[in-house]
N, CA, C and O atoms as a DFTB+ gen file, in Angstrom:
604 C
 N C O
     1  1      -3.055      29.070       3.702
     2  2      -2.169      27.939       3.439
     3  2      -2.890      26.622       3.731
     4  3      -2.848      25.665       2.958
     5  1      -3.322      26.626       4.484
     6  2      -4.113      25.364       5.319
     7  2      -5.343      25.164       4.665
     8  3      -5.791      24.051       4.941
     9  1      -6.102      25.846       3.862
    10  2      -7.349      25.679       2.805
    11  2      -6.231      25.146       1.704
    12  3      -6.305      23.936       1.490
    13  1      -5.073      25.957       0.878
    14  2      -4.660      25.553       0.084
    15  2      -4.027      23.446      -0.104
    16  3      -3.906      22.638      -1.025
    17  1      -3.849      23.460       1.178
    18  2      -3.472      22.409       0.845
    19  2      -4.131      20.895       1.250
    20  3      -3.700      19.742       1.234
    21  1      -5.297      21.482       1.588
    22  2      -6.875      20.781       1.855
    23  2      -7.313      20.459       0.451
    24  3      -7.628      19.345       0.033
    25  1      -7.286      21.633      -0.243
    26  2      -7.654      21.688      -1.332
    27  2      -6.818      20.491      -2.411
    28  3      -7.493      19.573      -2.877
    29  1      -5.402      20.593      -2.726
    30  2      -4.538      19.985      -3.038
    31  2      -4.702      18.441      -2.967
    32  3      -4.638      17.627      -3.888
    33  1      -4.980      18.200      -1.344
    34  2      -5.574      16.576      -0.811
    35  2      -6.519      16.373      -1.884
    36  3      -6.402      15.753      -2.941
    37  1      -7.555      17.074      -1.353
    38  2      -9.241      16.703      -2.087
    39  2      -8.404      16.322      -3.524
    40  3      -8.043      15.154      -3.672
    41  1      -8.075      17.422      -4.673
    42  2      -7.770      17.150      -5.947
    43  2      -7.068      15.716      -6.102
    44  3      -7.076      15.012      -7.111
    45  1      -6.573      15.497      -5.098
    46  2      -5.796      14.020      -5.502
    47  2      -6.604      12.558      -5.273
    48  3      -6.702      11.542      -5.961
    49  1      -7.129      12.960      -3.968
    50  2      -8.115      11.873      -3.407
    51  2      -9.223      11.640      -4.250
    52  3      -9.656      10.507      -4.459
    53  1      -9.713      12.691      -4.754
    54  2     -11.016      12.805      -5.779
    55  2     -10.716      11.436      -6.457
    56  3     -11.633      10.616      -6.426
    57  1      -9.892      11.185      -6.888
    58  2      -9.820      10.029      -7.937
    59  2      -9.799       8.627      -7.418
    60  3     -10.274       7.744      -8.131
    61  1      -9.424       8.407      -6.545
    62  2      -9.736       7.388      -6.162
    63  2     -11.142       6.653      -5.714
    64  3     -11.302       5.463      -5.440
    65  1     -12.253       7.874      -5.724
    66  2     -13.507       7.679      -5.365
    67  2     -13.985       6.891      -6.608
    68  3     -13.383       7.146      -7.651
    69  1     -15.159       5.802      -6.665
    70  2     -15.439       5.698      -7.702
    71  2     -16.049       5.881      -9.317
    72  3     -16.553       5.143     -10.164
    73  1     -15.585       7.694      -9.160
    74  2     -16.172       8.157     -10.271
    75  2     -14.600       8.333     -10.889
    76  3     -14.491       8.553     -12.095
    77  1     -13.481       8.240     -10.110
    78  2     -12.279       8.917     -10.698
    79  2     -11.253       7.838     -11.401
    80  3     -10.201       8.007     -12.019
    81  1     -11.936       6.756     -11.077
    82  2     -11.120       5.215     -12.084
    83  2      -9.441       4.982     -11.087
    84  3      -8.641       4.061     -11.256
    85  1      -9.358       5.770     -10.403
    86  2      -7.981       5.130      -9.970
    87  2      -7.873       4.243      -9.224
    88  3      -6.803       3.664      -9.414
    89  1      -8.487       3.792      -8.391
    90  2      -8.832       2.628      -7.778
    91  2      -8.529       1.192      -8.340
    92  3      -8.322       0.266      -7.556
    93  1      -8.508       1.024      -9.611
    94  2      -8.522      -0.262     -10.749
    95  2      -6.851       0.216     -10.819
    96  3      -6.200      -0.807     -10.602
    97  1      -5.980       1.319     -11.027
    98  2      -4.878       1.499     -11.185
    99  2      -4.410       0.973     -10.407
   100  3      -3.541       0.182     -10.773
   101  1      -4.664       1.070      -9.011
   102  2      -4.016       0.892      -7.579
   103  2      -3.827      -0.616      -7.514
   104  3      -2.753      -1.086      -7.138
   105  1      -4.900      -1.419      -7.892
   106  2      -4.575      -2.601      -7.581
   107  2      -3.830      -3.302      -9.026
   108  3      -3.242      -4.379      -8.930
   109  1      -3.910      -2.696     -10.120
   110  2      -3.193      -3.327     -10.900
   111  2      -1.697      -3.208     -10.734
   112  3      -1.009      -4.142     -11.147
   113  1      -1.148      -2.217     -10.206
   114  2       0.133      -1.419      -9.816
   115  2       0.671      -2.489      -8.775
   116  3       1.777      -3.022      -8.858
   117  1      -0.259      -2.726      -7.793
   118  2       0.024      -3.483      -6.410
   119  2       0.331      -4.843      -6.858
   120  3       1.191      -5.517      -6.290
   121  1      -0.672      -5.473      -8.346
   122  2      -0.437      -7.100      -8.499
   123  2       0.896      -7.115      -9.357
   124  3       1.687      -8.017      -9.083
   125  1       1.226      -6.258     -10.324
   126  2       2.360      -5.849     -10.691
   127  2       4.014      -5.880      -9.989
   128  3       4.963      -6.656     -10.103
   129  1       3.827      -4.885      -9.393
   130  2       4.800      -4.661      -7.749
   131  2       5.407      -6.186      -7.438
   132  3       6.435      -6.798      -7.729
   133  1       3.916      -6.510      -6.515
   134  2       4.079      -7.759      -6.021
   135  2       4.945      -9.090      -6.316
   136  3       5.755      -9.715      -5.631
   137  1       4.414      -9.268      -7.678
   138  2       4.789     -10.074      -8.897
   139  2       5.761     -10.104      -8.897
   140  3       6.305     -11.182      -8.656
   141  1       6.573      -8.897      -9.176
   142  2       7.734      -8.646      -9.617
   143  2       8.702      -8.505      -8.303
   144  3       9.896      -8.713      -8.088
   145  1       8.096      -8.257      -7.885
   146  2       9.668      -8.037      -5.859
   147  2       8.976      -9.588      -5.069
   148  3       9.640     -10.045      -4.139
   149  1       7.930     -10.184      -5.392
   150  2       7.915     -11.031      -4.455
   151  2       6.732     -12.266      -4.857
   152  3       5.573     -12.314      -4.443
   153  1       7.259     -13.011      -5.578
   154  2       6.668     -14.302      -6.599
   155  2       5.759     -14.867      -5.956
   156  3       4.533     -14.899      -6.062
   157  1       6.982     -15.607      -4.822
   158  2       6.486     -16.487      -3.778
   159  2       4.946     -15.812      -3.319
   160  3       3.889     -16.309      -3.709
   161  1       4.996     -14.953      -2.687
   162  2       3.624     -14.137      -2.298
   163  2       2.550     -14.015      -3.117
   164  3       1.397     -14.105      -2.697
   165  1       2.917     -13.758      -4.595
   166  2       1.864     -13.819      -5.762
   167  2       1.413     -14.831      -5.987
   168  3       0.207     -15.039      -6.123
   169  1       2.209     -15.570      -6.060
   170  2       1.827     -17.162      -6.099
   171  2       0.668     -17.700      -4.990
   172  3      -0.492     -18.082      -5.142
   173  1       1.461     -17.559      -3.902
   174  2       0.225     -17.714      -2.981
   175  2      -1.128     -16.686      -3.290
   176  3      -1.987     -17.089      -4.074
   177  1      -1.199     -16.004      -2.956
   178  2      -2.109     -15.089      -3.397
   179  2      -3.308     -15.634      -4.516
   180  3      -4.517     -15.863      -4.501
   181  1      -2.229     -15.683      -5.438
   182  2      -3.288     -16.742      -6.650
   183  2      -3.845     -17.662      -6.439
   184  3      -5.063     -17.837      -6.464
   185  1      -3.052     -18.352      -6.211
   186  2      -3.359     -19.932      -5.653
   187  2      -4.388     -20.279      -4.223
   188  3      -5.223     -21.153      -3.987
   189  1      -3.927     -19.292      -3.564
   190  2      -5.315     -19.750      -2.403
   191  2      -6.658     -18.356      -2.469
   192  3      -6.815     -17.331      -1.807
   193  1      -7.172     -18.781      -3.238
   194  2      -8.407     -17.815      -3.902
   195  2      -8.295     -16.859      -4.591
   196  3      -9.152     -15.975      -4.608
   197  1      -7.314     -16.832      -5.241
   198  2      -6.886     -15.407      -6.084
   199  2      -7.668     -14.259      -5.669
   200  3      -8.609     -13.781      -6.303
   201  1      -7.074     -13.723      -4.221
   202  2      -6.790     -12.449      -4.064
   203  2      -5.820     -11.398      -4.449
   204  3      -5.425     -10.301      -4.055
   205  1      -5.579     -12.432      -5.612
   206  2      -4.276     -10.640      -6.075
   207  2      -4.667      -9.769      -7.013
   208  3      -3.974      -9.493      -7.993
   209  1      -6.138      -9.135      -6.704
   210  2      -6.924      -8.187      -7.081
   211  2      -6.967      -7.544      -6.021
   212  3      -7.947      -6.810      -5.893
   213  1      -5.816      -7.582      -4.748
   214  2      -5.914      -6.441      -3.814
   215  2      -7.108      -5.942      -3.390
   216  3      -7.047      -4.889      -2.755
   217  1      -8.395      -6.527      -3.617
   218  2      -9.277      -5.234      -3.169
   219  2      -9.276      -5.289      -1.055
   220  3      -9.942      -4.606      -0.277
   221  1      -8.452      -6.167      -0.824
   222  2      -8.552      -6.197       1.131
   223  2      -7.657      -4.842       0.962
   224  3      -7.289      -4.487       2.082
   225  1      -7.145      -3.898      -0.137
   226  2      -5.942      -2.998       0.400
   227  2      -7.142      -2.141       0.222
   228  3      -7.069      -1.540       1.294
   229  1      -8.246      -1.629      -0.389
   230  2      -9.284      -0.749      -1.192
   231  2      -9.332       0.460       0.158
   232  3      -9.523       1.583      -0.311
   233  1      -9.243       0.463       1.215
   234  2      -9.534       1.299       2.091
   235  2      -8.054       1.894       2.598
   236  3      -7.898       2.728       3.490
   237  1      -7.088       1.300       1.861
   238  2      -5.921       1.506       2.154
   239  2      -5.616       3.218       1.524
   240  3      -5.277       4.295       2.014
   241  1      -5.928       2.747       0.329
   242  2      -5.754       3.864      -0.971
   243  2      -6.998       4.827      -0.704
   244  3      -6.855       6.046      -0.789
   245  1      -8.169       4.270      -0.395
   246  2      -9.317       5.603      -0.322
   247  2      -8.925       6.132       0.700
   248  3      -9.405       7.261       0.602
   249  1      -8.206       6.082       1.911
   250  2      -7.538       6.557       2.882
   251  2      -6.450       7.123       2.946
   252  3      -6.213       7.956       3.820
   253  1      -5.876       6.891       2.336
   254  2      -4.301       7.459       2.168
   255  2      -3.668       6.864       3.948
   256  3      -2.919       7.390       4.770
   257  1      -4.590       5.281       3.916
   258  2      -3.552       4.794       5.293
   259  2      -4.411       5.393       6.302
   260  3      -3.856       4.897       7.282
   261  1      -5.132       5.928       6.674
   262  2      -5.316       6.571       7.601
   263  2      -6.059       5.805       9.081
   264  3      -6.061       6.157      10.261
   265  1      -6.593       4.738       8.437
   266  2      -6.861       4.012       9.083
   267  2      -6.183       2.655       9.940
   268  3      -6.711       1.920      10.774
   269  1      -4.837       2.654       9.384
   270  2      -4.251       1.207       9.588
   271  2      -3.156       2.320      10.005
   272  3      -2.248       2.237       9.178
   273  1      -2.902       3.229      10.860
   274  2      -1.771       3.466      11.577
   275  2      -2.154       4.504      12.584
   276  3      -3.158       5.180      12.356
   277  1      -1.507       4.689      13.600
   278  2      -1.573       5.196      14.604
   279  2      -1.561       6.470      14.231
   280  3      -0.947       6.711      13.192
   281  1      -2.237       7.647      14.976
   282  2      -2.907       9.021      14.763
   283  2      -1.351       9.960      14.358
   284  3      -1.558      10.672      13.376
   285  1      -0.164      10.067      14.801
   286  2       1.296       9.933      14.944
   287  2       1.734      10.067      13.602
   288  3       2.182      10.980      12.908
   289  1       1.287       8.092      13.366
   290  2       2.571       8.279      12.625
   291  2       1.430       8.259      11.097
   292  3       1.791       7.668      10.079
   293  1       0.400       8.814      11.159
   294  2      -0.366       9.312       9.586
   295  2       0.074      10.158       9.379
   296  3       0.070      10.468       8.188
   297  1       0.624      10.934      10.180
   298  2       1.292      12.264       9.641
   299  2       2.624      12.067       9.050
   300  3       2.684      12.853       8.105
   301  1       3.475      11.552       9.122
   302  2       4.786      10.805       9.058
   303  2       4.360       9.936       7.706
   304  3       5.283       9.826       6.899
   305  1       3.191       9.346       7.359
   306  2       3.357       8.839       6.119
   307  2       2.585      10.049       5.044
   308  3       2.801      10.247       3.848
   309  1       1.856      10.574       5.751
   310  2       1.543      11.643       4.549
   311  2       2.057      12.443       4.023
   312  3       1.824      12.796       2.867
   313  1       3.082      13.022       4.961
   314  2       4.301      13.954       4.802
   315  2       4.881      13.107       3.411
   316  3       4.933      13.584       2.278
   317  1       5.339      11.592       3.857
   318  2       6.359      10.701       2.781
   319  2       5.736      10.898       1.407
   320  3       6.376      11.310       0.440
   321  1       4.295      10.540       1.382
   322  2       3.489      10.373       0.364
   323  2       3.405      11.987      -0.395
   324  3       3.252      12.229      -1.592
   325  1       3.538      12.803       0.566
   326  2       2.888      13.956      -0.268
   327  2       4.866      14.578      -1.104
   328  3       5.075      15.121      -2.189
   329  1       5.728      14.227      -0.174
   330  2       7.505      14.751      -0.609
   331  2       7.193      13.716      -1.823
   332  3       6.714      14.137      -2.876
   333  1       7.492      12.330      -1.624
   334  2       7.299      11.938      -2.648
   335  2       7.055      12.093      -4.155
   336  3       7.706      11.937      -5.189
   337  1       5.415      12.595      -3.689
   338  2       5.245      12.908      -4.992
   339  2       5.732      13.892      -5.627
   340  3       5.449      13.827      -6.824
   341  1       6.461      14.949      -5.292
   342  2       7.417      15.277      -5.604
   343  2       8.827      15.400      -5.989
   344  3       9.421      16.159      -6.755
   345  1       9.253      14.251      -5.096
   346  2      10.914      14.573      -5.580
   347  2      10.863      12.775      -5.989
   348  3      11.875      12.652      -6.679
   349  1      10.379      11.756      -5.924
   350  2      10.666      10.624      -6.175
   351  2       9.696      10.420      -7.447
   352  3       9.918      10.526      -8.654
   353  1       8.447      10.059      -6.661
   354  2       7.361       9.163      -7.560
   355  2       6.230       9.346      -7.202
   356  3       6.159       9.568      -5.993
   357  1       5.132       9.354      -7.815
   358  2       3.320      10.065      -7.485
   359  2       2.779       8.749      -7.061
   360  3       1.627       8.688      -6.630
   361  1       3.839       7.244      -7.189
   362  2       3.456       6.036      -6.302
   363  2       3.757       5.225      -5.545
   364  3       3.701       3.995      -5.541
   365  1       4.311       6.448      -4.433
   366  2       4.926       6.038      -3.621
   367  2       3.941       5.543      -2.717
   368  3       4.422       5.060      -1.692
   369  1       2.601       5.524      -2.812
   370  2       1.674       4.792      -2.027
   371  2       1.638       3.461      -2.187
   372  3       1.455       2.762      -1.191
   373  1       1.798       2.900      -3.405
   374  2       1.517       1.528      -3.837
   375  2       2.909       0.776      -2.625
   376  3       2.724      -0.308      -2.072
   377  1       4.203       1.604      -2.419
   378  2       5.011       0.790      -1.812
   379  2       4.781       0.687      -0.484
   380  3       5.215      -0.276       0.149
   381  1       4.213       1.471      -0.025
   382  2       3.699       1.636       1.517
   383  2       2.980       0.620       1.688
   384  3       3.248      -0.149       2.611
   385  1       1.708       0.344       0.687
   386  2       0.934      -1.108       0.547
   387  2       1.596      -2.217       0.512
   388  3       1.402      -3.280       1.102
   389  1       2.384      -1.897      -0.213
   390  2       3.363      -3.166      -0.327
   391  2       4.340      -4.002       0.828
   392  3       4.577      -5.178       1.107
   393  1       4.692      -2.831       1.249
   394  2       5.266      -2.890       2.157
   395  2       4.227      -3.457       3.839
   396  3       4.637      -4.049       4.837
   397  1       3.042      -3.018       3.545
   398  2       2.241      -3.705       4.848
   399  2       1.764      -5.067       4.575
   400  3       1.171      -5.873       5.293
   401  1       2.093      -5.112       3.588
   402  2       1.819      -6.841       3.226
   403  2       2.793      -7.580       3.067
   404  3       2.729      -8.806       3.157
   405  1       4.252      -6.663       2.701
   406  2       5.491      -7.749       2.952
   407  2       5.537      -7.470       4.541
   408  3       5.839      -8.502       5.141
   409  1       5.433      -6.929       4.957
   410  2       5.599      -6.943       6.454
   411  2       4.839      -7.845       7.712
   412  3       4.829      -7.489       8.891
   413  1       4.376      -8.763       7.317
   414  2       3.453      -9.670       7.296
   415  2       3.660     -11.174       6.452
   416  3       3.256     -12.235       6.927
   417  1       4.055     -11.114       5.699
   418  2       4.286     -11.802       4.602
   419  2       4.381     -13.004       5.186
   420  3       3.567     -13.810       4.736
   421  1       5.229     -13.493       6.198
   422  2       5.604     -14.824       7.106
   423  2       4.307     -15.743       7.535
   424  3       3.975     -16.926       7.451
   425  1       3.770     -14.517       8.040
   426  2       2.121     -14.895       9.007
   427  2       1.127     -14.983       7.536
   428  3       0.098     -15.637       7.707
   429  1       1.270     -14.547       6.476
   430  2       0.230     -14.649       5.627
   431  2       0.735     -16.086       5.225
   432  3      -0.107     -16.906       5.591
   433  1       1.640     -16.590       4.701
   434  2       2.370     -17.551       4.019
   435  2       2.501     -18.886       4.616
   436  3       2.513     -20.008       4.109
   437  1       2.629     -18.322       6.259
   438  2       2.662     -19.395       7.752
   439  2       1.434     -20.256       7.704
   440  3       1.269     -21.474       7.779
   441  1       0.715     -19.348       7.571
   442  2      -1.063     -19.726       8.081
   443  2      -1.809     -19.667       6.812
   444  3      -3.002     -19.366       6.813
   445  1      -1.072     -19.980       5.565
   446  2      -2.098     -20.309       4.140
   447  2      -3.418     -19.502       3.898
   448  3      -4.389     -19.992       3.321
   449  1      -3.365     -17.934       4.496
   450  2      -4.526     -17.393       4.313
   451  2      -4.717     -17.457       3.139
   452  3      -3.906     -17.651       2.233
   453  1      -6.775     -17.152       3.072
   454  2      -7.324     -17.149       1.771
   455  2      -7.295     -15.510       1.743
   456  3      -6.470     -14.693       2.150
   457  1      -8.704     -15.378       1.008
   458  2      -9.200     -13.386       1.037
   459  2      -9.810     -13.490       2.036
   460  3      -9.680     -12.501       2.758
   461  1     -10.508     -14.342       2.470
   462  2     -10.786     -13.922       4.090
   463  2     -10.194     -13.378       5.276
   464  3     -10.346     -12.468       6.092
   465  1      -9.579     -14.181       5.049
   466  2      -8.066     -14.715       6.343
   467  2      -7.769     -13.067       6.565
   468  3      -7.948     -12.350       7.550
   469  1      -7.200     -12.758       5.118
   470  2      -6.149     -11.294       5.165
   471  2      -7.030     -10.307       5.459
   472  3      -6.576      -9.406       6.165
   473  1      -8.287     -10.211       5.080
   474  2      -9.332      -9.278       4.993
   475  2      -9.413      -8.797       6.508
   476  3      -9.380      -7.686       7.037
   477  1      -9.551     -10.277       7.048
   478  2      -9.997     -10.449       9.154
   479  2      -8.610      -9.975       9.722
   480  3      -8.522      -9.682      10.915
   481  1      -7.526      -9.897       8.879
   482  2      -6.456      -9.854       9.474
   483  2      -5.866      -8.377       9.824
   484  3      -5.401      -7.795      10.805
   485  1      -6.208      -8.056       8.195
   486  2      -5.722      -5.912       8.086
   487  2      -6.735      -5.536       8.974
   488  3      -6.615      -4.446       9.535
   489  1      -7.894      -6.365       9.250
   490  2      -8.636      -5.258       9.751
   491  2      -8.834      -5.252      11.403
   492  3      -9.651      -4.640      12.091
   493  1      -7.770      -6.171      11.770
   494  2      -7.956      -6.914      13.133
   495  2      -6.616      -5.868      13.660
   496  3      -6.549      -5.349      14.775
   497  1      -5.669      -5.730      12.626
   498  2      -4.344      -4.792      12.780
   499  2      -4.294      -3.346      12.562
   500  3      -3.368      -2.549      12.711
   501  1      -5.528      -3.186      12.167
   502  2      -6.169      -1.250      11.821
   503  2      -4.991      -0.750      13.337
   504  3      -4.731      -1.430      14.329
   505  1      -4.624       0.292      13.071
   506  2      -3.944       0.644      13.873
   507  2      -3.203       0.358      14.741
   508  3      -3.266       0.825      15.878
   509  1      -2.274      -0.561      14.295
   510  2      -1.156      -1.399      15.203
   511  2      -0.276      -1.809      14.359
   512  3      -0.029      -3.001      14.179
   513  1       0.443      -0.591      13.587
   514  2       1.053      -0.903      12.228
   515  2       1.872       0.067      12.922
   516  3       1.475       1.085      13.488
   517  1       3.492      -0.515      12.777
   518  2       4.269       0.341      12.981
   519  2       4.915       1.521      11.675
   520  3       5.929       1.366      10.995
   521  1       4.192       2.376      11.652
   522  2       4.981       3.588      10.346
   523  2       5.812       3.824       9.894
   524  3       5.970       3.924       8.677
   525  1       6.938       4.055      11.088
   526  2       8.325       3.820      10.855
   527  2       8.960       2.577      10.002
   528  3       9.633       2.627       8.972
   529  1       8.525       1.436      10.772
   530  2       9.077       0.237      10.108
   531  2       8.384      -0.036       8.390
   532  3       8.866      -0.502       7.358
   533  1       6.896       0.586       8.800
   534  2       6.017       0.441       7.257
   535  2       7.122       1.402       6.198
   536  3       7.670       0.786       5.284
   537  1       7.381       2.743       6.347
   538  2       7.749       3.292       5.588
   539  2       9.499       3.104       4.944
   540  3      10.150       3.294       3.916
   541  1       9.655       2.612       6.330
   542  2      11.633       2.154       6.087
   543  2      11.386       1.391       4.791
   544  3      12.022       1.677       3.777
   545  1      10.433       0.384       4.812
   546  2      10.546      -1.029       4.077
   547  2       9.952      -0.538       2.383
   548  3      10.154      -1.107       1.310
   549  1       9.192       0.692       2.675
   550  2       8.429       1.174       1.488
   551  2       9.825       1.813       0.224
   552  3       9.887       1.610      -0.989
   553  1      10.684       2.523       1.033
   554  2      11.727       2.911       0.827
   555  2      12.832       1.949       0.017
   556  3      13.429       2.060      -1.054
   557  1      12.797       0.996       1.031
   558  2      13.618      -0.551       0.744
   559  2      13.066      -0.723      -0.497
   560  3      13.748      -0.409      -1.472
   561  1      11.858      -1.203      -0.664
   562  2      11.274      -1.864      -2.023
   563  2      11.610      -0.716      -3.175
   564  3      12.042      -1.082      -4.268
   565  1      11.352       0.948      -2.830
   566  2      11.568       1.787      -4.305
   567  2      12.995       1.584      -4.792
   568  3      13.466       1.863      -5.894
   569  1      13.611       1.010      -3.675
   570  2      15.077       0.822      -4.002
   571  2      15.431      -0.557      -4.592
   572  3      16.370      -0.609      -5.386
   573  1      14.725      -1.729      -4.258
   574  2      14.933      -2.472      -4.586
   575  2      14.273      -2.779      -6.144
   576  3      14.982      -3.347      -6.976
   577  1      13.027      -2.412      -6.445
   578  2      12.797      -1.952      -7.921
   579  2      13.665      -1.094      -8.826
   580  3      13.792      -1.647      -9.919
   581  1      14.333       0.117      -8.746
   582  2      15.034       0.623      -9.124
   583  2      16.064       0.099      -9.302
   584  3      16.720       0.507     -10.261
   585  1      16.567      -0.892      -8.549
   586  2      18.185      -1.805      -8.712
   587  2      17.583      -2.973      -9.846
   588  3      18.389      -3.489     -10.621
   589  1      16.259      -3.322      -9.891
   590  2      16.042      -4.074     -10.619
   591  2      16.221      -3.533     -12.155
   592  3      16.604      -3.973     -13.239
   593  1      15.816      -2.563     -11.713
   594  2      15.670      -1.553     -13.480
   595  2      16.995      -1.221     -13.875
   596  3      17.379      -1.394     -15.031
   597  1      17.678      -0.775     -13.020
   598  2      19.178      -0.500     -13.471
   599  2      19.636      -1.550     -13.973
   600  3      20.222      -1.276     -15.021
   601  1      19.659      -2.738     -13.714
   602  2      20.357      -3.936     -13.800
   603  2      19.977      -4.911     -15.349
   604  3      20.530      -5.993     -15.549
């Protein structure tokens, strides 16, 4: 069981490496997202060095997170990520991203970061990301897209 679903990981992760092109998906998905649940943020984003080519999230996605949360609660989002892709959506990662950058959003917006700023910032917060609260909000946003679509 435990090879099988090693195996399963690898097949998915494979693609995100840079022979597997998903990587360019991830951040187009993320400037997309963004755009659309949260202007104000895109806007900035654009506007102070157009970082909304996401690549400060790039270790986010080759990780599946693993790095920006406590040993705990990676398990707690991989679990989400892996149900997910099953009973919801195969991108439910992009909201988790999303969600660590709206979760923040005040302090990015407060303090006019550029791509630097955020770059020094995710990586100053590597593991001091609360999971729980990351994933509540990841949840929030599939819901709040979906009300958009219904509507």
């Amino acid at each position: 069981l435990a090879y099988s679903c090693f195996k399963q990981l690898m097949v998915r992760m494979n693609l995100n490496f840079p022979h597997g092109g998903l990587m360019d998906n991830h951040f187009a998905n993320m400037r997309s997202l963004i755009q659309i649940l949260d202007g104000e943020l895109f806007d900035h984003m654009h506007q102070n060095g157009d970082y909304s080519h996401f690549y400060f999230s790039y270790r986010w996605f080759l990780l599946d997170f693993k790095r920006e949360l406590e040993y705990d609660d990676v398990f707690r989002v991989w679990e989400a990520i892996w149900a997910a892709f099953h009973c919801t959506s195969d991108h439910f990662t992009h909201f988790i991203a999303l969600a660590l950058v709206e979760h923040y959003r005040d302090i990015i917006l407060d303090n006019n970061m550029d791509f630097t700023d955020i770059i020094k910032f995710f990586n100053e917060m590597a593991e001091r990301h609360d999971g729980r609260k990351i994933l509540s909000s990841a949840r929030q946003l599939v819901q709040r897209l979906q009300n958009l679509i219904d509507s």
